[in-house]
Each structure stands twice: as structure tokens, then as C-alpha cells.
N, C-alpha and C positions, 0 to 999 in steps of 0.2 A: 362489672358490678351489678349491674340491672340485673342477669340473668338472676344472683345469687337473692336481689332482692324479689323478683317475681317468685324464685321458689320458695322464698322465707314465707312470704304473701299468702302461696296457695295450701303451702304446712300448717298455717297458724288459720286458714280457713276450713280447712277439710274435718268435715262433720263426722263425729266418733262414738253420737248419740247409740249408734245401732249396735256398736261391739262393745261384747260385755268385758267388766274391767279383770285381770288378772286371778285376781281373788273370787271372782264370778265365774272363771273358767276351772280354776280347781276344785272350788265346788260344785261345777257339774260333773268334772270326771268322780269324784270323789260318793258324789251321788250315783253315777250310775253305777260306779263298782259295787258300792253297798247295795243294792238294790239284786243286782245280779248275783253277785257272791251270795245271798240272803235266799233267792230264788233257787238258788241250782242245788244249795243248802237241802233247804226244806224239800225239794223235789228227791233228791239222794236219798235224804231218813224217809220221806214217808213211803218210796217204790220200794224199797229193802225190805222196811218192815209191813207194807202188806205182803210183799213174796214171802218174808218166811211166815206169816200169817197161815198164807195160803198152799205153803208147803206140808207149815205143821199139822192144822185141817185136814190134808189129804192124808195121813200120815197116821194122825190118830181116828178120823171117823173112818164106821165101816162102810165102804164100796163094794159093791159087786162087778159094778162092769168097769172094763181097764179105759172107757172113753173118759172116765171122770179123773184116772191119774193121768192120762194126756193132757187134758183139757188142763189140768190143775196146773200141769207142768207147765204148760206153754204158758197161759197166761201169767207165773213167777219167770219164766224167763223172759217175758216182755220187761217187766218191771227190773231184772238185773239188766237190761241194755238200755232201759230210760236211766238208769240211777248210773252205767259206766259211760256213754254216750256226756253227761253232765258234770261226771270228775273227769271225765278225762279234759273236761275245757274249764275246770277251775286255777288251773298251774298257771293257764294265761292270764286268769282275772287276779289272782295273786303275783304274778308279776308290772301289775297295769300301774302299781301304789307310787310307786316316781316316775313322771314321764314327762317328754315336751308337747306341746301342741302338734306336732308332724308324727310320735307315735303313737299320740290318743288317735289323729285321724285315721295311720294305718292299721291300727287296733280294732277299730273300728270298720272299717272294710274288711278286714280278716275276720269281724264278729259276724258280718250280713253274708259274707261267701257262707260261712261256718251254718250262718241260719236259713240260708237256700236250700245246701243239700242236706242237713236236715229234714227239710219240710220235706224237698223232694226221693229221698231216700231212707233215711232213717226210721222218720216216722211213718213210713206207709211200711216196714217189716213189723215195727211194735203194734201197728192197728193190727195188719194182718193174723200174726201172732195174739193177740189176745182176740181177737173176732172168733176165729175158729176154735180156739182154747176154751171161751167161751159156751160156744152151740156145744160143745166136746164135752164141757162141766157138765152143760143144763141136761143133757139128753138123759140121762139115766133118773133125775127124779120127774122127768116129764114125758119117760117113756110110757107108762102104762095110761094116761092122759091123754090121747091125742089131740081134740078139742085144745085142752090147756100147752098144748106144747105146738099147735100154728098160733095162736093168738101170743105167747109170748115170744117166740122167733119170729112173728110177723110186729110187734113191735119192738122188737131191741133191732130187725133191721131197718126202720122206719127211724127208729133214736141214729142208730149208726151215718144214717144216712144224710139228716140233717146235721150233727156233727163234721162227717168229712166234707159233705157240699156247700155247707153255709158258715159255720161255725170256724174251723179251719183254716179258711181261706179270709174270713173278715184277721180272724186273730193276726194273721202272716200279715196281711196286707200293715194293720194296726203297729207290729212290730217293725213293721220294714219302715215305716212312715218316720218313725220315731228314729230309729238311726240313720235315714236318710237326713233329718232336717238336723239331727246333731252334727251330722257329719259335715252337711252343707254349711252348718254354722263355721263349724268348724275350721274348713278349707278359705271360708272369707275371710275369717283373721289370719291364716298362714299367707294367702295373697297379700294382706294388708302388711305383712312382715318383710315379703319378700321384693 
């Protein structure tokens, strides 16, 4: 009988200040689906419709040299692989609406894998792709220009630059952090469960 009262003792002691209560935890999944399903949203309409922006542009203004329907092209097919790349991972966040705490946490690890090779692969084709789409567009009204056409390639690669060195890598870092400490929340109350 001791043992049962020591552990009544040490249950009715153990401090629960730190986990947040039930209703605190479906409002954070609930948060962050909206939040994300809202982002990858708005990310889908707005690449789509500047691609055909940039389709119809090419399309109906006159060009002479074919680097500017290259360039025009590539940089709309950056923007169709930002906008499929982000439905292709809304099927998950529309499945995420009833869950337990053990598939928010692997949800959640499947969203940080999902957001590594991203960073690591995805988005350096979509930079690629519009970087050179880009120089590709500009060349033809900054051909007869040469003056105007190193000062503006020598700063959109200066812009580029600080973008992929600095910008980039705080954002990643910004977003990893954030599903790291959810996550970490997370697994402390599935420990505390199990």
C-alpha cells in the first residue's frame, strides 16, 4: 500500500504548469494549418497569375530577339513549379483537420524533411530558372545600352546575391526553428502520455 500511496503522492505533485491544456493544443494545430493552407494559397494564385501575366506579355508585345521568349518562358515556368511544388503539399495540410498529438508530431517531421529538400533542391532549380530567364528577358531592351546593361546585371546580381547568402538561409533557419520548438513541444506532452 505505501508504494500506491507514494505514487498517488508524486501524481498529485508533478507540475503541469508548462503543458499547454487540450484546447491549447488544437489550437495550435489548428493555427498552424490555417496559416499554411492560407500561405501555399496565396503563393499558388499569385505564381499562376504572374506566369500568365508573363506569358500573355510575351505573346502579345513585339520582340525581335527569341532571348526574350526564352527568358519570358523560363521565368513562367519557374513560377508553374513554385505554384505545383505547393499544391502538391496542400492534400497533406487538408488532411492534418482531425488528428492525435503522435500524427501532428509526425506531420510535422514529414513538413521539416518536406522543407529541407526543398531549400536544398527545389528552390535552387526555381532561382536558377528565373535568374537566367531573367538576364534572358533583360538582354534585348539593354542590348543597344551597354553602359545600362553592366549596371543593371551588376546589380540584380548583387540583389541575387544577398537574397540567396543572407536572406534565404536566415528565412530557413527562421522556419526550421519554428517547427523545431513546435515539435519539441510537441513530443514533451506525447512523453508525458506515455
Amino acid at each position: 500500500m505505501d508504494n500506491l500511496d507514494d505514487l498517488k503522492a508524486i501524481w498529485h505533485t508533478a507540475k503541469t504548469d508548462a503543458l499547454p491544456s487540450s484546447q491549447e493544443m488544437l489550437q495550435m494545430i489548428r493555427k498552424f494549418r490555417g496559416q499554411k493552407l492560407r500561405n501555399k494559397w496565396l503563393m499558388i494564385i499569385s505564381s499562376l497569375s504572374l506566369s500568365a501575366f508573363l506569358v500573355s506579355a510575351l505573346f502579345t508585345g513585339h520582340t525581335e530577339y527569341i532571348s526574350t521568349y526564352i527568358g519570358g518562358l523560363l521565368m513562367a515556368l519557374s513560377g508553374v513549379l513554385i505554384a505545383a511544388t505547393n499544391a502538391r503539399s496542400l492534400k497533406r495540410f487538408y488532411r492534418l483537420d482531425d488528428c492525435s498529438n503522435l500524427d501532428f508530431v509526425a506531420f510535422i517531421e514529414i513538413t521539416r524533411q518536406n522543407q529541407v529538400y526543398y531549400y536544398k533542391k527545389t528552390m535552387v532549380v526555381i532561382v536558377v530558372l528565373c535568374l537566367v530567364g531573367w538576364m534572358l528577358y533583360m538582354y534585348e531592351p539593354l542590348v543597344k545600352h551597354w553602359l545600362w546593361m553592366g549596371g543593371v546585371y551588376s546589380a540584380f546580381l548583387v540583389y541575387m546575391a544577398i537574397m540567396w547568402f543572407v536572406v534565404r538561409p536566415r528565412s530557413f533557419k527562421k522556419d526550421q526553428d519554428k517547427l523545431n520548438t513546435m515539435r519539441q513541444r510537441l513530443e514533451n506532452i506525447s512523453n508525458q502520455l506515455k
